[in-house]
C-alpha positions as CSV (number, residue, x, y, z in Angstrom):
1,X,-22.6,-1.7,64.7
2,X,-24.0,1.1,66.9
3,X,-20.7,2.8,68.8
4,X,-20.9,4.4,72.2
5,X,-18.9,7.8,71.4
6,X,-17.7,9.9,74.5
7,X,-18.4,13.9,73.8
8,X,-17.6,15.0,77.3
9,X,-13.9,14.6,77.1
10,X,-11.9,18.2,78.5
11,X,-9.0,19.9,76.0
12,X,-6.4,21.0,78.6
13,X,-3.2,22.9,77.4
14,X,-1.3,26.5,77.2
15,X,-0.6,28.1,74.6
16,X,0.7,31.6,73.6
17,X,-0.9,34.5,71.6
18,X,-1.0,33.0,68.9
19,X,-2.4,29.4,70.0
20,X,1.3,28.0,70.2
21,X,1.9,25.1,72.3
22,X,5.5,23.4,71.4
23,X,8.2,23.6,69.6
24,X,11.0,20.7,69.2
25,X,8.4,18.2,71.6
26,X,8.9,20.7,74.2
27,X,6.2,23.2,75.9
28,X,7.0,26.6,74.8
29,X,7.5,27.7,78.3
30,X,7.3,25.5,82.0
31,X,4.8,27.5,84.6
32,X,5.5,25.8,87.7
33,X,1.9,27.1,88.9
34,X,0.1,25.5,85.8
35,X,1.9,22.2,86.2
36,X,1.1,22.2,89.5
37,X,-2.7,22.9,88.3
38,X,-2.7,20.3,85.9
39,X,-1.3,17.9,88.2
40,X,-4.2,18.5,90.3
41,X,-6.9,18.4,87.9
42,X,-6.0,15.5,85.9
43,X,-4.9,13.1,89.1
44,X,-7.2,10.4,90.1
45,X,-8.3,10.8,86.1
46,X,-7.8,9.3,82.8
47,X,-5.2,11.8,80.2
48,X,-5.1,11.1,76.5
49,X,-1.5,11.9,74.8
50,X,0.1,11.1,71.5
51,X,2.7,9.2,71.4
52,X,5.5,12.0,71.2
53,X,3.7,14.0,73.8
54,X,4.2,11.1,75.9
55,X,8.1,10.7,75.3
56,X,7.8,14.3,76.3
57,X,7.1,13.4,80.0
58,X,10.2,12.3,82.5
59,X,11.9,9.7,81.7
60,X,9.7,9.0,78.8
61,X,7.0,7.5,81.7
62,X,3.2,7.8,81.7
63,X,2.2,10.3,84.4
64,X,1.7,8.5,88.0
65,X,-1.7,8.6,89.9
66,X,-3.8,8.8,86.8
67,X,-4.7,6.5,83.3
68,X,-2.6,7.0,80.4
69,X,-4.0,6.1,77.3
70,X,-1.2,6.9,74.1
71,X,-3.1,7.6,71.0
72,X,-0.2,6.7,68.3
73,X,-0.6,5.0,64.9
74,X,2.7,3.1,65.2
75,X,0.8,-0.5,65.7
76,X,4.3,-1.6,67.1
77,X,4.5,0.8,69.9
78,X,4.3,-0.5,73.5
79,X,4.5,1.5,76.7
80,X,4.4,-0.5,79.9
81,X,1.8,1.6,82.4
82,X,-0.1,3.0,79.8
83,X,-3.3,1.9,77.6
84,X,-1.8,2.2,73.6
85,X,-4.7,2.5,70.8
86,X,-4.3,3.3,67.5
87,X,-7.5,5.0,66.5
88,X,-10.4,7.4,67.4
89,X,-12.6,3.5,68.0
90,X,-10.2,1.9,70.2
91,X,-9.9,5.2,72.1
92,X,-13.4,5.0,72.5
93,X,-13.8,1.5,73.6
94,X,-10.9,2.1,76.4
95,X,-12.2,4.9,77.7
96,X,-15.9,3.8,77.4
97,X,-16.0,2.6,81.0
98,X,-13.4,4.6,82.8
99,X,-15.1,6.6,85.6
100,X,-14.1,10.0,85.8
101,X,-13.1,13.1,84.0
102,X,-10.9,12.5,80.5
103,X,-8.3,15.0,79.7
104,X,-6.9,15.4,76.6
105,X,-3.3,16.8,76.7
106,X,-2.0,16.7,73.3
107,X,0.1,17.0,71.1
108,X,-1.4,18.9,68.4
109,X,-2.5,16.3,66.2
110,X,-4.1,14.7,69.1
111,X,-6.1,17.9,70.2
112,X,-6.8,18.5,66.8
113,X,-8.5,14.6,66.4
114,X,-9.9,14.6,69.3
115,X,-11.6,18.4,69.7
116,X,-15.2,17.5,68.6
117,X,-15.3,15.1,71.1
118,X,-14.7,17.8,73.9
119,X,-17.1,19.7,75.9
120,X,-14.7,21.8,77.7
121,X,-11.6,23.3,77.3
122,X,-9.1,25.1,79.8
123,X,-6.6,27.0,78.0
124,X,-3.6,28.3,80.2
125,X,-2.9,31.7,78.3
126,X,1.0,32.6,77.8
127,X,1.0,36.4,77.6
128,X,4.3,35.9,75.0
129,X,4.7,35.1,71.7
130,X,7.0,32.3,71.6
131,X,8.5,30.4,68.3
132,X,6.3,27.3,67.9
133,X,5.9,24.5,65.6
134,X,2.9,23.4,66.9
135,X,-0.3,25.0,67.7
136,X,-3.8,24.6,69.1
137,X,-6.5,25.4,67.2
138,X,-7.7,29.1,68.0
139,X,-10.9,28.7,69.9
140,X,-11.6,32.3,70.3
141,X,-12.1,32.2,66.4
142,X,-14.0,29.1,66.2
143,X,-17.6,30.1,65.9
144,X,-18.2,26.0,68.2
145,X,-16.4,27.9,70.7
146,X,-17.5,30.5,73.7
147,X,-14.6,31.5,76.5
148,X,-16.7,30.9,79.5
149,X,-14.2,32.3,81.5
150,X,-11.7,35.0,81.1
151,X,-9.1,34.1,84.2
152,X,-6.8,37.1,85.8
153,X,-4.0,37.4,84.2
154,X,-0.7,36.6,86.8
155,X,2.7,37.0,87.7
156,X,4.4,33.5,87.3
157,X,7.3,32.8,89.7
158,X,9.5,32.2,86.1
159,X,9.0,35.9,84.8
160,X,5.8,35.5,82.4
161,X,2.5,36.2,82.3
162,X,-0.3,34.1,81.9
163,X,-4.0,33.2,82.7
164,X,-6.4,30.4,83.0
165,X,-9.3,30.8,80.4
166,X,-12.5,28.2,79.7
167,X,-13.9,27.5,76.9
168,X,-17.4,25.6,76.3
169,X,-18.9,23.8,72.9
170,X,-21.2,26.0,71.9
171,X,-24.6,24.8,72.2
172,X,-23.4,21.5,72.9
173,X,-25.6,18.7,72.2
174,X,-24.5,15.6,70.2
175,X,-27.0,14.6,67.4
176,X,-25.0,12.9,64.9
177,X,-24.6,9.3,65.1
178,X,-21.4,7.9,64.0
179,X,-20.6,4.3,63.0
């Protein structure tokens, strides 16, 4: 059976010098400017979260104004406003035909699953080492990897500082055919 793959979904997520991104389900560190961004880019779009990352979100809700698809292998769980598949084929088949940009926002296991199937990735850089349990893989060591864009670092209205980097796959074209 010949599967229709997506390769153009985006990583987006912040992370700390040393690729952390949570610790206890919890972002290491809230940067009002970079939810605001991320509100932003993902709306009118399709986001792809684990399960936890989800119950991470208010009131344990998918996010409004965009698709929510819940990656989780918990073949039980339901979440009412949200698409719930339990592997990399039925997140394929869902998002097969939604229109628009997909962003994948974590958790860890999620970006780590899901990062050969991105094109692009925009890494809010936390200028603070933070105690984390979770990381994201550390693109600037990952020869698949360039940073496209190097962003300036700022001042955030919270008291840290931090940056909006890009990343591109690496002479990206897809050749491998997977069934």
């Amino acid at each position: 059976m010949d599967r229709h793959y997506r390769y153009d979904l985006i990583l987006i997520a912040s992370a700390d010098r040393n690729w952390g991104i949570g610790l206890g389900n919890r972002l290491l560190k809230r940067i009002p400017e970079d939810m605001k961004r991320f509100a932003q880019l993902t709306r009118g779009n399709t986001i792809v979260v684990g399960r936890r990352t989800l119950e991470s979100f208010k009131d344990s809700k998918p996010l409004p104004d965009r698709t929510n698809v819940v990656l989780t292998r918990d073949p039980d769980y339901q979440c009412p406003g949200a698409v719930v598949v339990h592997d990399i084929d039925e997140l394929m088949s869902a998002i097969g035909g939604f229109e628009g940009k997909v962003y994948v926002c974590g958790g860890e296991s999620v970006y780590r699953l899901l990062l050969d199937y991105c094109s692009l990735a925009l890494v809010t850089r936390i200028d603070a080492e933070f105690e984390a349990d979770t990381r994201l893989p550390d693109l600037d060591s990952d020869s698949r990897w360039v940073r496209e864009e190097t962003g300036e670092w700022q001042e955030s209205s919270v008291g840290v500082r931090f940056r909006y980097d890009s990343y591109k796959r690496r002479n990206w074209v897809h050749t491998q055919s997977r069934t």
